[in-house]
C-alpha positions in Angstrom: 322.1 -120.3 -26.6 325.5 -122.2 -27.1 325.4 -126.0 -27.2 327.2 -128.7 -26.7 325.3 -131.6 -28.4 326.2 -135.0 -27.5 325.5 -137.8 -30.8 325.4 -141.4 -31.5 325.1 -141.9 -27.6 323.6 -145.3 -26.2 322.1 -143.5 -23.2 320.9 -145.1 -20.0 319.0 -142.1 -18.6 319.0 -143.9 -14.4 315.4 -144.2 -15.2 314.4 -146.4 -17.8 316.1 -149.8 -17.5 316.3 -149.8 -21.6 319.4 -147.8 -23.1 318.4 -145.7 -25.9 320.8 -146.7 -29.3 321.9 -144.3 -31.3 320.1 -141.1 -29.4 321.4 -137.5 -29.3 321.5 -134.8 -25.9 322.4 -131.1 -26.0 323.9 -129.4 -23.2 323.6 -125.4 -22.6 326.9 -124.8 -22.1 325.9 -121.4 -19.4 323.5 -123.3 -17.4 325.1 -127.0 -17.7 321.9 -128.5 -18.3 320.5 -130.6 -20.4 318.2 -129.3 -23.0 316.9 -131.9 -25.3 317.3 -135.3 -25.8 316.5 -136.9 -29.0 317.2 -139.6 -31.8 318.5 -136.9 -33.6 319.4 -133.0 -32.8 320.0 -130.5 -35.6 323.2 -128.3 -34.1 322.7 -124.7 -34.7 325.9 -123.0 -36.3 327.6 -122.0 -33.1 326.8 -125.6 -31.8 329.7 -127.7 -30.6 329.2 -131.4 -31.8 330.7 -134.5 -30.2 330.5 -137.5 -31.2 330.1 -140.4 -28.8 330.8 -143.1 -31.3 327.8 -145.4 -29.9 330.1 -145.6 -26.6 327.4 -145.7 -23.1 326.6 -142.9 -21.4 325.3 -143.4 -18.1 324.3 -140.9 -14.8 327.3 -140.0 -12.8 327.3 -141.8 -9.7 326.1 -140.0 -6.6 327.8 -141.3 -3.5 325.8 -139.9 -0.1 328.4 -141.4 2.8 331.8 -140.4 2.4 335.0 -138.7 4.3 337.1 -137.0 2.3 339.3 -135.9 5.7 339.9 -139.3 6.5 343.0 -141.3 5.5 341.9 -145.1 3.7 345.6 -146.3 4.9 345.3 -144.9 8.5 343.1 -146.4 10.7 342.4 -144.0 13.4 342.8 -141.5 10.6 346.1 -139.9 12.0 346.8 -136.7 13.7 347.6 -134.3 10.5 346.7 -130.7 10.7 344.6 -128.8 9.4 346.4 -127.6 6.4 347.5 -131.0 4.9 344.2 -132.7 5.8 342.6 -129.7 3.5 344.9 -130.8 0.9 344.3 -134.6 1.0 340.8 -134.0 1.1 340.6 -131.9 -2.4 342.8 -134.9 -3.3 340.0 -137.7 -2.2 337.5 -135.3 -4.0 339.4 -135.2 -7.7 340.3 -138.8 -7.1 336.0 -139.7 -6.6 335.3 -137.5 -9.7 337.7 -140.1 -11.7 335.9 -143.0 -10.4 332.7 -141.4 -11.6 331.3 -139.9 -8.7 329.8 -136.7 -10.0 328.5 -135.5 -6.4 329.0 -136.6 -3.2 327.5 -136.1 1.0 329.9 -135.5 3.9 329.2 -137.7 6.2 331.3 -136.0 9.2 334.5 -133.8 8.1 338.1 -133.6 10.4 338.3 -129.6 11.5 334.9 -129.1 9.8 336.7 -128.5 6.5 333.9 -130.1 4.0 332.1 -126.7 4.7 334.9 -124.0 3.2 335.8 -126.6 1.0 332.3 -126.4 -0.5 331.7 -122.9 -0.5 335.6 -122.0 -2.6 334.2 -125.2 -4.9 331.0 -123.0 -5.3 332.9 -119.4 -5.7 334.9 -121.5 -8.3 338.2 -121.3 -6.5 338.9 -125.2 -6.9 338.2 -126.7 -9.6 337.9 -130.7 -11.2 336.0 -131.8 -8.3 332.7 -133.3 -8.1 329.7 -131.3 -6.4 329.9 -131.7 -2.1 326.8 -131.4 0.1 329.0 -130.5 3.6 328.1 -131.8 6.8 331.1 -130.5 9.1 331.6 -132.3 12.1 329.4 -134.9 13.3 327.9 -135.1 16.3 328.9 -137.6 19.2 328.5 -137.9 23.1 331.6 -138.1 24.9 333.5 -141.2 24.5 331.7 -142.3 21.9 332.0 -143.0 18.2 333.8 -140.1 17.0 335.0 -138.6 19.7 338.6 -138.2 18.5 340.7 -134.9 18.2 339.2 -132.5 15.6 336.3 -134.9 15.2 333.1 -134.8 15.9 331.2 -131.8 17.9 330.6 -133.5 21.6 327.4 -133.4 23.2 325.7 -134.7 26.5 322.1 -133.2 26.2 319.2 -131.9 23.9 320.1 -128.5 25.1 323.7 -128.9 23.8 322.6 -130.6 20.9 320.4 -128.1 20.2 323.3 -125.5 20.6 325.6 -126.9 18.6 323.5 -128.2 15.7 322.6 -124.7 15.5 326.5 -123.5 15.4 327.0 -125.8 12.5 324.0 -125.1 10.5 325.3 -121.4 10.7 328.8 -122.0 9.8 326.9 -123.5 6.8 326.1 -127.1 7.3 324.3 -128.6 4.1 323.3 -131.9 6.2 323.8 -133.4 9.6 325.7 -136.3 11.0 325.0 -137.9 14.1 326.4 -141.3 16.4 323.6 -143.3 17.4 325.2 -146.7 18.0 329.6 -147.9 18.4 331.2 -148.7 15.6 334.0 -150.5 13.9 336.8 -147.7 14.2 336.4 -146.7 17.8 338.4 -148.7 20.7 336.0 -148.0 23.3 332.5 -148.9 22.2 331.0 -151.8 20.1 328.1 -151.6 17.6 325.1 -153.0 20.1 325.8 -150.1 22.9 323.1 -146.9 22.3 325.2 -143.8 21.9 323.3 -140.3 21.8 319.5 -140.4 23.4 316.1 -140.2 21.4 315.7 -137.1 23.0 319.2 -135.9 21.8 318.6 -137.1 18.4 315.4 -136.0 18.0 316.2 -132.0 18.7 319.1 -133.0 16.1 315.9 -133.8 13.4 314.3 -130.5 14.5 316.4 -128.5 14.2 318.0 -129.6 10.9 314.2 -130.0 9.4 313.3 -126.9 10.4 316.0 -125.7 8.1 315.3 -128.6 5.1 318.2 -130.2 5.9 318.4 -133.7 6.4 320.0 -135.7 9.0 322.1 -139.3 8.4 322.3 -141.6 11.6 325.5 -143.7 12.3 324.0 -147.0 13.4 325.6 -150.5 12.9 323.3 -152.2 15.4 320.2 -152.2 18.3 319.3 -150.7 20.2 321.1 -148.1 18.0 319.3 -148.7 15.0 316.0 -148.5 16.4 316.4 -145.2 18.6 317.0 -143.1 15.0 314.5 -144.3 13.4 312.4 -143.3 16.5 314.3 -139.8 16.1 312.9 -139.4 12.8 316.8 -139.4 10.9 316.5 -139.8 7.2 318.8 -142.5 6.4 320.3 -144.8 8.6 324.1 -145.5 8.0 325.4 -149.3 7.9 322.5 -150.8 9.8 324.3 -154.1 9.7 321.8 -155.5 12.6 318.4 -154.2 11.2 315.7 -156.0 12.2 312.5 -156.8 10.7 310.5 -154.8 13.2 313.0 -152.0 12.0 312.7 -152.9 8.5 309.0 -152.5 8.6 309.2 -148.9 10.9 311.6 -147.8 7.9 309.5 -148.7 4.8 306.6 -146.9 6.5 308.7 -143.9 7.4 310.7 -143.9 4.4 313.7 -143.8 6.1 316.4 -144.9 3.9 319.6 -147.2 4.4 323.0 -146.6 2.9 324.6 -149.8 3.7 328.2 -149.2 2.5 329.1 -152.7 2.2 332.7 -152.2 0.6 333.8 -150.7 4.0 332.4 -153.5 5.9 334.4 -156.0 3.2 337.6 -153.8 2.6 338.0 -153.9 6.8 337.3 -157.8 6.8 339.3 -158.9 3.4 342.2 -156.4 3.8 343.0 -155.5 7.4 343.2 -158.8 9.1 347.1 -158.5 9.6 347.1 -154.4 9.6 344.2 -153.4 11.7 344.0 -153.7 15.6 342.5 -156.9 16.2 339.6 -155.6 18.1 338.9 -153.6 14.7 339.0 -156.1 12.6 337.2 -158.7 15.1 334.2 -156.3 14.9 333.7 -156.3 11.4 334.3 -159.6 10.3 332.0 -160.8 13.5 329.1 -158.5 12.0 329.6 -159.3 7.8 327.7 -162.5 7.3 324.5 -160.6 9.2 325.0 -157.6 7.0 324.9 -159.3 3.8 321.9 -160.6 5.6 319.9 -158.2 6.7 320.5 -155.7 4.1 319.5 -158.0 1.8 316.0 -158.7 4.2 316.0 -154.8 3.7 316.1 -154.4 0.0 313.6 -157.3 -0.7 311.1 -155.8 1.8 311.0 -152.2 -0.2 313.4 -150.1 2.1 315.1 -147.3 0.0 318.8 -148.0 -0.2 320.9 -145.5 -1.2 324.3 -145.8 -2.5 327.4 -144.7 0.1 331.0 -146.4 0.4 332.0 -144.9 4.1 334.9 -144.0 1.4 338.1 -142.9 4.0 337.7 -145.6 6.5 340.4 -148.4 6.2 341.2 -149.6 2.6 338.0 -148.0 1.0 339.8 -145.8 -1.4 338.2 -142.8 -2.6 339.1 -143.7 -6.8 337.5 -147.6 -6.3 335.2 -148.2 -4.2 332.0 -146.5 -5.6 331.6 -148.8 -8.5 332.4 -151.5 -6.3 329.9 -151.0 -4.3 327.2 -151.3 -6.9 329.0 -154.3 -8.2 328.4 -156.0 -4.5 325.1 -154.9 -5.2 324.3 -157.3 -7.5 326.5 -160.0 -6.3 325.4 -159.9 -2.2 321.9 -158.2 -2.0 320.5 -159.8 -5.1 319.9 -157.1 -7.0 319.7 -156.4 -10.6 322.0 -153.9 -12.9 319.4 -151.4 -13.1 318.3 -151.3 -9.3 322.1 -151.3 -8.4 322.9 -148.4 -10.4 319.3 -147.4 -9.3 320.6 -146.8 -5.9 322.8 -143.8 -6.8 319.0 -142.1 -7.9 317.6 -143.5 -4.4 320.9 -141.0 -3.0 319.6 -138.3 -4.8 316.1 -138.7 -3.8 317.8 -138.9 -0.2 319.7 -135.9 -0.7 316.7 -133.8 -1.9 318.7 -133.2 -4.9 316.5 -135.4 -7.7 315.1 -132.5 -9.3 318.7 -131.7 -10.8 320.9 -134.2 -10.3 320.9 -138.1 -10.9 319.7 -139.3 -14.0 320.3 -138.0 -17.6 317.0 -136.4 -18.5 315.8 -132.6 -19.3 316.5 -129.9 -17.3 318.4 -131.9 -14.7 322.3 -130.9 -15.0 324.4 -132.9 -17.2 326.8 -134.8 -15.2 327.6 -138.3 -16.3 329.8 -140.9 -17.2 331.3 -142.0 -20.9 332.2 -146.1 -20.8 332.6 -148.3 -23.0 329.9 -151.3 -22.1 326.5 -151.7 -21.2 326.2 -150.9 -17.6 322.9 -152.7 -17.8 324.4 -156.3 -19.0 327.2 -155.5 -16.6 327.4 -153.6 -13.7 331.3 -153.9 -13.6 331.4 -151.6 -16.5 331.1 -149.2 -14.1 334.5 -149.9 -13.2 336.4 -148.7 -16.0 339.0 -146.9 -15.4 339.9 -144.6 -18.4 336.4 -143.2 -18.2 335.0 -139.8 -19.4 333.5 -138.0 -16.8 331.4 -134.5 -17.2 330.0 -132.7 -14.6 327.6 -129.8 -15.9 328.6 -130.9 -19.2 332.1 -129.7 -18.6 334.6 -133.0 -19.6 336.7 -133.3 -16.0 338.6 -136.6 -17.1 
């Protein structure tokens, strides 16, 4: 078995808030996984040794709401084709796996394009990207959020629901994407109107369990909120308005929250001369309560996972992931380690913790080289000349 074996690493494995000084990993270089992790690792003649020179390694970070078809400087996300928006996207992707993002959930995809994407990533036809679980085009009722050209798949009944949740598990879905509630970014709806039906979300669940994929709600406020958790939807996207009726549902459902609070800041800071003013008027009317209620969230044992809506206007897909976790800490009160905690909370979301999200044995070897302790800082995170490996393969 040929090695690559890591030394003089200060390791923060994602689990144990103390880094390890001074500590040793090896990587088999055919599988990309981690092998043994140790004070000290005797390397075998063919072994390839690097030395980390007591710089911090920490877990890649695993971002579970993102658009890579969507343009961060566009706010209706423009009309491009097909062809350049495949391009921008593997753009967005290399650009997330700079920032540290070593795997990252579609959370709706333009022309369905996260799904061939994925599979050429997997066949090995692009390369320097991150790993990509696809969701291909949300689902939306007409007129609502999402409901643009190329979009989102448009239904108006469990029976077309189930139809079409079908088509796109087919076509090779890897998780589902669903409107409960208006948004920010549409002109015709606001965040309290009910979008899709129990009913309709609910055969959305079934159908997407019944094939162990999971299914992420778009749903900013009530009754919006409330009718996915009803559904049974595994996370719940935004949930700006969660109540703590809602908050109590989720902690005994587990249903998680990825809050992506950098979208609701980048529209509100940056876009108050550049948006629509009915775009901008709905996020900055809604951020005070998010900072809020997410907070109420958290400190009531709800599962937040880490997500950026990365795409939407001014969240930038080389940024905002470390940002997030830095508003983390500064807005929801949480520590360094349960900030960067809540990129393991995506993998447990994702169904992907067995393998992916924090540095231990067996699980593959993707993760970040920076200089300071994430742990004393979370804005270490933020460096931007980072070394990034994904399966133990140095990307940047």
């Amino acid at each position: 078995m040929h090695r690559k074996i890591f030394k003089n690493a200060n390791i923060f494995d994602g689990v144990h808030e103390d880094v390890f000084k001074d500590f040793s990993f090896a990587v088999d270089v055919e599988t990309g996984k981690i092998t043994e992790i140790a004070q000290e690792i005797s390397p075998a003649a063919d072994d390839e040794v690097i030395d980390v020179n007591h710089k911090f390694v920490a877990p890649g970070l695993i971002n579970a709401h993102t658009h890579i078809t969507s343009d961060p400087n566009i706010s209706t996300g423009g009309d491009k084709d097909v062809v350049e928006t495949t391009v921008d996207a593997i753009k967005a992707l290399r650009a997330f796996l700079k920032s540290g993002c070593t795997y990252v959930r579609q959370c709706g995809a333009r022309y369905g394009i996260d799904i061939p994407i994925k599979r050429l990533i997997t066949e090995g036809k692009i390369d320097n990207v991150p790993h990509v679980m696809a969701s291909g085009k949300a689902f939306t009722m007409t007129g609502g959020h999402g409901d643009y050209a190329n979009g989102g798949n448009v239904v108006d009944s469990p029976d077309e629901m189930r139809k079409k949740i079908r088509e796109s598990l087919k076509a090779g879905a890897d998780c589902i994407k669903i409107m409960a509630s208006g948004g920010v970014m549409s002109p015709g709806d606001f965040m309290d109107e009910a979008q899709l039906t129990i009913d309709e979300m609910k055969v959305a669940v079934y159908e997407a369990h019944n094939k162990h994929k999971i299914v992420a709600a778009h749903a900013e406020g009530n009754p919006g909120i409330r009718n996915a958790i009803e559904a049974g939807v595994d996370s719940i996207e935004h949930g700006f308005y969660v109540d703590d009726e809602e908050i109590a549902m989720m902690k005994e459902r587990g249903t998680y929250i990825v809050p992506t609070i950098i979208a609701a800041a980048s529209v509100t800071e940056k876009g108050k001369e550049t948006l629509p003013k009915w775009e901008h008027q709905k996020m900055a009317n809604a951020m005070d309560d998010a900072y809020t209620n997410v907070k109420k969230a958290y400190e009531n044992g709800v599962n937040i996972a880490l997500g950026t809506d990365a795409g939407t206007p001014y969240n930038y897909f080389d940024m905002t992931t470390p940002k997030e976790l830095e508003m983390m800490v500064d807005r929801i009160g949480m520590s360094e380690f349960e900030a960067y905690r809540t990129s393991y909370k995506a993998a447990e979301l994702m169904k992907i913790d067995d393998e992916y999200g924090s540095i231990e044995k067996d699980k593959y070897a993707d993760f970040i080289i920076i200089d300071d302790n994430p742990m004393e800082d979370i804005k270490a995170v933020q460096q931007t000349d980072k070394e990034v490996y994904v399966s133990g393969r140095k990307e940047f």
